[in-house]
N, C-alpha and C positions, 0 to 999 in steps of 0.2 A: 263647546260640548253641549251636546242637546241638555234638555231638562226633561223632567220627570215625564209630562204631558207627552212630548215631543217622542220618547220611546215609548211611551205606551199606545201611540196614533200608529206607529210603526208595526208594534205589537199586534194592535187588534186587527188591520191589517193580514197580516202573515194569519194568526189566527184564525179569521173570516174566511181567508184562500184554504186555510185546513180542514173548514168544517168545524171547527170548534167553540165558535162563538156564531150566533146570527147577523146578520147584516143587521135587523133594525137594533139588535143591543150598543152599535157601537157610538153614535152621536150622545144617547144618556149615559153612558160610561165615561165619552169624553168630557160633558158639562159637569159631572159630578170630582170633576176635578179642578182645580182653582189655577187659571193661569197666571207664570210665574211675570212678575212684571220687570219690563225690558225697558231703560231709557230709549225714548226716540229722539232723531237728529236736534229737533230743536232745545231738547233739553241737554243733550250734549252741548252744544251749541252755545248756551248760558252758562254753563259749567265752564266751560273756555272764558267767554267774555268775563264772567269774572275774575278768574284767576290773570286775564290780562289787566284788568283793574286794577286791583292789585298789587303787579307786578308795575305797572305805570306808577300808583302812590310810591312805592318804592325806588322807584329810577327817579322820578322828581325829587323828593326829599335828599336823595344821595346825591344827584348832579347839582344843587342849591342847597348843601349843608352848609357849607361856611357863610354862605351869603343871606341866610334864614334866622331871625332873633330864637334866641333859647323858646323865649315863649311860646313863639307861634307854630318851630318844630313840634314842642310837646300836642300842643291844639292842635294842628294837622293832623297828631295821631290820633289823639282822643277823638275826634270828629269825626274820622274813618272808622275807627272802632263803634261809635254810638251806628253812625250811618249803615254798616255794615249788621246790628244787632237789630235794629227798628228794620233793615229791609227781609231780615231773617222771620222778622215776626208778622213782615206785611206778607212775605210771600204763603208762610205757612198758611193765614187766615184767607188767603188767595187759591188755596187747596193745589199749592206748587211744592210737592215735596223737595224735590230735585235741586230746586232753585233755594229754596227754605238752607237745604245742608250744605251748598257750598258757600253762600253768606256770612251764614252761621262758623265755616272752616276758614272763611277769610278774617271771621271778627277774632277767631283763638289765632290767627298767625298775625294779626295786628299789634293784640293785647300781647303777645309776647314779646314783638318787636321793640313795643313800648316799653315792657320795664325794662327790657335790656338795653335802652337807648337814656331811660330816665338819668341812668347814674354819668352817663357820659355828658347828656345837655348839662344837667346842674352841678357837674364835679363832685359826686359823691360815690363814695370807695361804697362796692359792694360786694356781696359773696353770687360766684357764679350757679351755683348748688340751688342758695336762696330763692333767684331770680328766676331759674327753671322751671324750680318745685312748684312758686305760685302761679306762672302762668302752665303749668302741666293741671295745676285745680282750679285753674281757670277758665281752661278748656274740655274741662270734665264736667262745672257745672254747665255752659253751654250745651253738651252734648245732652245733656239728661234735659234739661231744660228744652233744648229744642228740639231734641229727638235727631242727631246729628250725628252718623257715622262720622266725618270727615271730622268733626271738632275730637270725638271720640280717636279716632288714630291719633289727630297732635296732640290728645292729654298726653297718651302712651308715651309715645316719642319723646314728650317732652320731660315726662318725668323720668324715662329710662335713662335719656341724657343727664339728668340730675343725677343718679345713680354714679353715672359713668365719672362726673366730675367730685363725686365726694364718694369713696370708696365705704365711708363706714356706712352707710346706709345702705339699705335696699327696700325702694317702696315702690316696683315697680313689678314686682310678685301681684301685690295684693291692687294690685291699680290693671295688673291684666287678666283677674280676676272678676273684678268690675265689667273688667272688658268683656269678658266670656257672659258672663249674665247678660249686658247689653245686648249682643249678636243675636243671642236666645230670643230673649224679649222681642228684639225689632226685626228679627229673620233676617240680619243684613249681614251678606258676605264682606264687605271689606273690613270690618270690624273683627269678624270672626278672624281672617286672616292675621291681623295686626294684634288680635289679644292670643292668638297661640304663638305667634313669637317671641310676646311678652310672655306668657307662659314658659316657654324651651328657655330663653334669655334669664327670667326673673327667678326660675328654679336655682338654676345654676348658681346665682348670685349669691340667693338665701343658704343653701348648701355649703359654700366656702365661707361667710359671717357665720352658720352656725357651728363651723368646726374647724379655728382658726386653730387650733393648738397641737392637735392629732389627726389633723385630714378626714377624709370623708369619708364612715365606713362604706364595705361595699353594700351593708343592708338598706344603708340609704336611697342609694343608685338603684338597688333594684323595689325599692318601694315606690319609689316615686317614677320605673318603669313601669309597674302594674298600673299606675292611676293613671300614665298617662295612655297605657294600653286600655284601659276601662276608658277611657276619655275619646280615643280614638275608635273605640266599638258604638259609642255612645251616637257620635256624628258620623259614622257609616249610617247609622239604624234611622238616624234623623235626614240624612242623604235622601233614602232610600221614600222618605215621603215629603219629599220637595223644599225641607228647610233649607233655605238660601246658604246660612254658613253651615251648615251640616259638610257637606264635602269638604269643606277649609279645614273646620277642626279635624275630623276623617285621615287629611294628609298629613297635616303638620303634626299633630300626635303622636302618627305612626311613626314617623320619622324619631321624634321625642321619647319614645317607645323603647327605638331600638340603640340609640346614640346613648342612654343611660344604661339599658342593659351591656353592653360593650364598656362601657366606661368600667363597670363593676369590680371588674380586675386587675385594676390598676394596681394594686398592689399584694398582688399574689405572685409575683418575680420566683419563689423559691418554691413553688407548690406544683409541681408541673401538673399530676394526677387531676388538680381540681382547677387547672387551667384550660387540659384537652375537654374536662369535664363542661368548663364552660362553655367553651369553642361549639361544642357538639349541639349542647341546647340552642347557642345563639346560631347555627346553622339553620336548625330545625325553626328557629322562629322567623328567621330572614324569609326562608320558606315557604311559611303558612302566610308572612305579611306578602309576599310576591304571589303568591296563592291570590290570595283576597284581592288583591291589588287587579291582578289581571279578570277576576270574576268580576268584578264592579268597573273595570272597564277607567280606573282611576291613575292615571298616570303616574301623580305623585309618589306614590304608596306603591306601584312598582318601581319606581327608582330607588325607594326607602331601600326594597327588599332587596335590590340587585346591587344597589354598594355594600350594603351590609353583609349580603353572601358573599359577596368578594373578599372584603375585610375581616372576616371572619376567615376564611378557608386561608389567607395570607398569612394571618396571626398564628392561624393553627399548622401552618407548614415551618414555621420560625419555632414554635412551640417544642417538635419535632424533630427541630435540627437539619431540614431537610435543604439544601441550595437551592441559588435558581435553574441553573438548570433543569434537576430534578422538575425543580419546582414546574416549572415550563412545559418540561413533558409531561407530565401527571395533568395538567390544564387540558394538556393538546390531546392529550387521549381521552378525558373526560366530557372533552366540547365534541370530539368525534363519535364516542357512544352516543351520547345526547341526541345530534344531528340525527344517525341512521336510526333512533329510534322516535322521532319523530317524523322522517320518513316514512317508515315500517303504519305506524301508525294510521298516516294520512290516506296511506295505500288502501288501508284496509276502511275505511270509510264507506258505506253506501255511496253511493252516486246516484 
């Protein structure tokens, strides 16, 4: 997908051919914009060869574990952890950012390795929850520390997994919060990506610990719809002037948005009036999200809105009483209006 720069070259362009901008405005129009920066081959390139490093410490230590003294396993790891933290610091001060984060994302998948190997080298009984958590705030201070998207994803990872093995917790709300700060700060899309999942994930979480006893009201669902609909207007708006995760939050949001507003009625089973009641609005908002989706030209955010118009209009044909059949035909008559009126349309178009 182009970036910001890229449709506005297009833009001025088009523009220039309409008479509406001058030819000399377009070159200081384009420098007044900041180009978005793109890894090239070679740093792809190290970003592999790491990860195959790696992946090599890992196959060695596994093909010669039993034949490897306790101590020297543990040293082998420790030493790829220092090794891998000292070359994160050599590359930053090298003004290699690329090279700096995958280092740095191999030193938080080492340290994890590690504790999670500690209890098996020297036989000692541990908790899996324990072992996660510390290396998920292990790899969190790395990240902050080195300015590390990649260490940044495996805190996430690591400490949602800790969640996943110890049910009464959830600290992986407030750790993809962190996250979302991070993206902000460091304008880095994979981060952004990885803390709004943590966000849709680590909601949900906090939501069933805070209301183990009487389920979730639906005020909840649609409070925490609005913020992540504010959330997701937030990264359209930050999109729209070249923030890197701005588009990620954008989608995943909306998505977030609309899966909690749906949710709300879960348990309205005997309310029919303030079920069609639902139905209706959440049409209306499927919508305006497919709306937006297709004006910004954003894929995600028209998927959001085109399952969710589906889901919605299925819900509300059940709501109804109506079969499939029915059901079927009412689609196939309303895809066929649709169609000729989008015809009708295109017809009438200038040429």
């Amino acid at each position: 997908m182009a970036n910001y720069k890229d449709r506005l070259r297009g833009d001025l362009d088009r523009w220039i051919g309409e008479g509406l901008v001058p030819q000399a405005s377009r070159q200081p129009m384009l420098d007044s914009v900041a180009d978005t920066r793109r890894p090239d081959a070679v740093s792809a390139l190290a970003m592999v060869g790491v990860l195959l490093a790696g992946a090599a410490i890992i196959a060695f230590v596994a093909a010669n574990w039993n034949g490897i003294p306790r101590i020297a396993r543990y040293s082998l790891l420790i030493a790829a952890f220092l090794a891998a933290c000292l070359g994160g610091a050599w590359a930053d001060r090298g003004g290699r950012p690329n090279l700096r984060n995958s280092l740095l994302t191999l030193a938080a998948a080492i340290y994890a390795a590690t504790i999670g190997l500690t209890g098996q080298i020297f036989d000692i009984a541990g908790d899996p929850k324990t072992a996660l958590m510390g290396a998920g705030l292990a790899a969190a201070l790395l990240a902050v520390v080195g300015r590390s998207s990649g260490a940044a994803v495996a805190a996430m990872v690591l400490i949602g997994l800790g969640d996943l093995a110890s049910p009464e917790t959830w600290w992986l709300l407030p750790t993809a919060i962190g996250g979302t700060v991070l993206a902000v700060l460091w304008r880095s899309r994979p981060t952004a990506h990885m803390a709004s999942i943590g966000l849709l994930a680590g909601t949900a979480v906090a939501l069933i610990h805070l209301n183990t006893d009487h389920g979730i009201p639906s005020w909840q669902f649609f409070g925490v719809s609005g913020l992540m609909a504010l959330g997701a207007l937030a990264g359209r708006f930050a999109g729209e002037r070249g923030h890197e995760g701005g588009r990620a939050f954008y989608g995943w949001l909306a998505w977030g948005a609309l899966a909690y507003f749906a949710a709300a009625s879960a348990h309205w089973h005997d309310q029919t009036a303030l079920l069609i009641a639902h139905r209706i609005a959440w049409l209306l908002l499927s919508g305006l999200v497919l709306t937006l989706g297709r004006v910004d030209r954003h894929g995600g955010v028209m998927a959001a809105g085109v399952l969710s118009l589906i889901g919605a209009i299925m819900l509300l044909m059940m709501d109804l009483g109506v079969d499939l059949l029915t059901a079927s035909l009412i689609f196939a008559v309303a895809a066929i209006a649709i169609l000729a009126a989008v015809w009708l349309m295109r017809g009438r178009e200038p040429r």
